[in-house]
Structures are given as structure tokens and as C-alpha cells.
N, C-alpha and C positions, 0 to 999 in steps of 0.2 A: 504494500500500500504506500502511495504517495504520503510524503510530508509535506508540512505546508509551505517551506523554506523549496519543493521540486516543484509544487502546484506552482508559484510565483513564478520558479524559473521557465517553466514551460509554456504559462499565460504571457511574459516575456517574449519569448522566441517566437510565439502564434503569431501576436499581431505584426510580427517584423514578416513575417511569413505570409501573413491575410495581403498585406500590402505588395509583397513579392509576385506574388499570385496572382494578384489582378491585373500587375503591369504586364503578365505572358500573356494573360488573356483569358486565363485559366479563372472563370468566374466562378465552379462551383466550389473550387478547393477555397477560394478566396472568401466565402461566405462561411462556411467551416470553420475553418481557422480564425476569422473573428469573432464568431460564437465560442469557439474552446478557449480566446484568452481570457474572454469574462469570465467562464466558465470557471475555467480552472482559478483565477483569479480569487473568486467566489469562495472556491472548496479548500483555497489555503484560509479564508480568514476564520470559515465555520469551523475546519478543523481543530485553529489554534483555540476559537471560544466554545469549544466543545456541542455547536449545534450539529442537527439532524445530517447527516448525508447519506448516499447513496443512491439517489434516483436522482432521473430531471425534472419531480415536482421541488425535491428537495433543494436542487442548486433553482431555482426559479421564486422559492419561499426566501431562500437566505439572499437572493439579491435583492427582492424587493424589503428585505428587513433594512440591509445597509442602506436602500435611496431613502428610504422613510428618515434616516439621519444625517440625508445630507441637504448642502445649502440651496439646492432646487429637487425637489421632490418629483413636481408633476413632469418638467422636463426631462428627466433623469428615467421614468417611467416611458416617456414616449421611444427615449433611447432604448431600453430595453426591449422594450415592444416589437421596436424596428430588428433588435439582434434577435431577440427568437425567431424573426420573420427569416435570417438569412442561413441558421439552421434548417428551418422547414424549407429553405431554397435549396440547400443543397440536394433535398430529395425529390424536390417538387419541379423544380428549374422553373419559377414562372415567373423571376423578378429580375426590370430590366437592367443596363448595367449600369447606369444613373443609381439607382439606388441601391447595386451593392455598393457601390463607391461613397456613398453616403453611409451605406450600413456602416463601413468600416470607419466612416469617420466618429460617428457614433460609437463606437467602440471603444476607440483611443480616449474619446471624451468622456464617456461613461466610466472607463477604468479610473481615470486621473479623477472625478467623482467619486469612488467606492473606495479608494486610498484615502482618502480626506476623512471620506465618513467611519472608516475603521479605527480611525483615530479616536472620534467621539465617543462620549457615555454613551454607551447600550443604552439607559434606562430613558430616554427620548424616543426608542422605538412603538410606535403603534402598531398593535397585532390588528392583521384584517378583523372586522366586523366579525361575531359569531350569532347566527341565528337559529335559538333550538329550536326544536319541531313543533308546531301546533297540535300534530294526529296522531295517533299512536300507528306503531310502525308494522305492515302486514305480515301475521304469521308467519315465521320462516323466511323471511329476507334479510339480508345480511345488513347487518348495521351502517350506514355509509355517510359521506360529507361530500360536499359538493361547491368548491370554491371556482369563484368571478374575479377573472382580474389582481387576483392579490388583494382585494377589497373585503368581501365577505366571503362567509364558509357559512353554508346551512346544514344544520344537523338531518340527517334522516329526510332527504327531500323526494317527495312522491314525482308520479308521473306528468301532471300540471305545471309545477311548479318545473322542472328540468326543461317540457316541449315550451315551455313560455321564457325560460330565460334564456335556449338557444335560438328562437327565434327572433329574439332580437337582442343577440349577440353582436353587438355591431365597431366595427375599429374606427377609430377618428383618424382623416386626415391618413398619409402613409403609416400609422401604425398597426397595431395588430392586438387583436381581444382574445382572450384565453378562458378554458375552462375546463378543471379538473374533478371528478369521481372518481374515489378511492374510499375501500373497506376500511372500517375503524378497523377490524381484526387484524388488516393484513394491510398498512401505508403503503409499500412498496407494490400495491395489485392496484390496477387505477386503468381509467382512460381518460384522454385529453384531446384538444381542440386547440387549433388555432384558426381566426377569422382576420383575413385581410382584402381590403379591394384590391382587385384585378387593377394589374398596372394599364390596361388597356380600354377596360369599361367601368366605371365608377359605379356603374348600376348592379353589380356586378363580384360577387365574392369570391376569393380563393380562400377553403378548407383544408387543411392537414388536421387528419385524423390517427392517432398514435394510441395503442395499449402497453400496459406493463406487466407480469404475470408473475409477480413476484418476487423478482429481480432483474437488478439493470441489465443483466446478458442476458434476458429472456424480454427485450424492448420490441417492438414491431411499427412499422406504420402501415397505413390503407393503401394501396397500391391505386386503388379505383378512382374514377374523379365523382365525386359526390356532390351533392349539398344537404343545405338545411336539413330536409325532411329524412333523406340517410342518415344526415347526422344525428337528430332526434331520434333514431328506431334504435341504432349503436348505442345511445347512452341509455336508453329505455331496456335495453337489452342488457347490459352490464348493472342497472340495477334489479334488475329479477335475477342476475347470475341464470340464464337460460342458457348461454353458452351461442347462442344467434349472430352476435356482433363478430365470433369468429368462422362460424359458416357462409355470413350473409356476402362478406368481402372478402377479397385479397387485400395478404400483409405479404409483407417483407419483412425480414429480421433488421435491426438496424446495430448499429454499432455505438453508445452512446459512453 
């Protein structure tokens, strides 16, 4: 296992590396490797203060804890937005090169951000929202949360509430809206969403759809081009645990 004194060094060499990358032309490596400096950047600081690791809901929670302590918050947020968007490019290929080249500016800026803010007292962080359940939760379903954006988490959310918050899932501007489902029993079992407009029609959304089985070597994305209403049947499906969201599509193993 990495330490956080290797995370640093490696979140280092990436982004020399994201920027190397772009200049051959090489735009998917180039999107990659500006997602793994933050990344990794990310898992040196939780490692040293002893938070959660091992998935990418987890490096996705501990980034948005550090921008919550730093001196621009909402910008800071749209920067990251923008970086998960250039992870989901490297499997998706649908962002033009205008905005990896911005991604990775973002990048550089969000890092020099997240060094600042590690510096700070912890105790100025805001935990997203948590909202219990109003209904009691149906026989035999598995306990579950369901976090927006690094904003709120609801406890135990039914079928309503999931088709109503992904349907208007919506990203402002070039960034990008997120949404994760994950077993209380089991953190590291989850499925997630990423929503961004289409670099080409505004009317118009790009989905990445990814599950997690337990652990991070057992990571998959959707292979298929989806929307909304796929998307809805996937997370409806991972909360009944019926096992559908993996018949219903193709995945790919991912390497995360």
C-alpha cells in the first residue's frame, strides 16, 4: 500500500504527465492522469488524517471535505466536477479538446486549492446534509444511502424519491452532477452517476454509469449509451438488490 509521502509523489509526476499528454495529442491519457493527481493527491492527505479510503466514492467524499475548507468552496467544486468529468472521458471519449485542456487547468488549480486547505483546522468542515427516512424501510431490502452532489445523503431512500432526484439530476454550466447508492452493510458495494451536457447539444446529456461490488478491483462501468430513464431502472434495481442493473447492460471492468 501506498504512503502518503508516494501518493504526493505520484499526484506530482501525473499532472507533469496530464500536460505531456495533451501536447502529443494523446487526449484520453491526458484526462486520466489529471484525475489520478487529484486523486492521489486526495489519498495522501486522508491517509495521513486517518479518513475512509479505498473506493472512488471515498476519494470523491475526502475531496469534497478538503474544498469545504478552502478559500473558494463553490469554485473549487465546479473544478472538481469538471475533473471527474475527465475520468468518465477517458472511458466515454465525448469531451472536446477545449475542455480537457481546461480540465487540466483545473486540476493544477484545484490541487494548489487542496494544499492550502490541508493546512487548515478540520473542525470548519461541513458534513453533507443527512436526511433520515420518513417510511419504514420494505421487508428484506438492504439498508442503503443515497448521496447528491457531496451535498446531502438520505437514509433508506425509496423508489420516488431516487426516479425524482435523477431526473433532475442536472450539471450547471460545463460541470458535472453526481450521484451515489451504497449499502450501509457493505460502503465499498454502491452504484454511481455522472451527469454532464453534451459538448455538442446543450439540450442534451452525457451519462456515465459505474458499479462497485465490493471492492475497488471489482469496479465496472456501463459500456451502453443510456439515459435518464436507464438510468433510473439501474439505481431502482441496485436498490431491490435484484441483480437486473447487471443483466440489463454491458460493463467493463475498469481499473481504478
Amino acid at each position: 500500500m501506498a504512503t502518503p509521502a508516494q501518493h504526493q509523489e505520484i499526484s506530482e509526476r501525473f499532472l507533469s504527465h496530464a500536460q505531456e499528454e495533451f501536447e502529443k495529442g494523446d487526449q484520453l491519457q491526458a484526462s486520466e492522469k489529471a484525475w489520478g493527481a487529484v486523486a492521489h493527491y486526495v489519498q495522501s492527505v486522508a491517509k495521513e488524517r486517518g479518513w475512509q479510503v479505498g473506493s472512488h466514492r471515498n476519494t470523491i467524499e475526502n475531496a469534497a471535505r478538503l474544498i469545504e475548507l478552502s478559500s473558494d468552496p463553490a469554485g473549487n467544486r465546479t473544478r472538481l466536477s469538471a475533473i471527474i468529468g475527465l475520468h468518465a472521458n477517458f472511458y466515454e471519449v465525448h469531451m472536446p479538446e477545449r475542455l480537457v485542456e481546461q480540465g487540466i487547468e483545473d486540476a493544477r488549480d484545484l490541487l494548489t486549492a487542496l494544499k492550502e486547505a490541508a493546512s487548515l483546522e478540520e473542525q470548519t468542515y461541513q458534513p453533507p446534509e443527512f436526511i433520515k427516512a420518513t417510511s419504514k424501510r420494505p421487508e428484506g431490502r438492504k439498508a442503503m444511502l443515497f448521496e447528491i452532489n457531496g451535498e446531502r445523503i438520505y437514509e433508506d431512500p425509496d423508489e420516488e424519491l431516487i426516479e425524482g432526484t435523477l431526473g433532475n439530476l442536472c450539471p450547471s454550466g460545463d460541470g458535472y452532477a453526481f450521484a451515489i447508492l451504497s449499502r450501509v452493510d457493505e460502503p465499498s458495494m454502491y452504484i454511481q452517476t455522472s451527469v454532464s451536457r453534451h459538448h455538442l447539444r446543450q439540450d442534451k446529456y452525457s451519462i456515465a454509469l459505474e458499479y462497485q461490488d465490493g471492492h475497488e478491483d471489482m469496479h465496472y462501468r456501463c459500456d451502453d449509451e443510456i439515459d435518464i430513464e436507464d438510468l433510473k431502472s439501474a439505481f431502482i434495481s441496485f436498490l431491490k438488490s435484484d441483480g437486473r442493473w447487471r443483466s440489463d447492460f454491458e460493463w467493463s471492468h475498469m481499473t481504478i
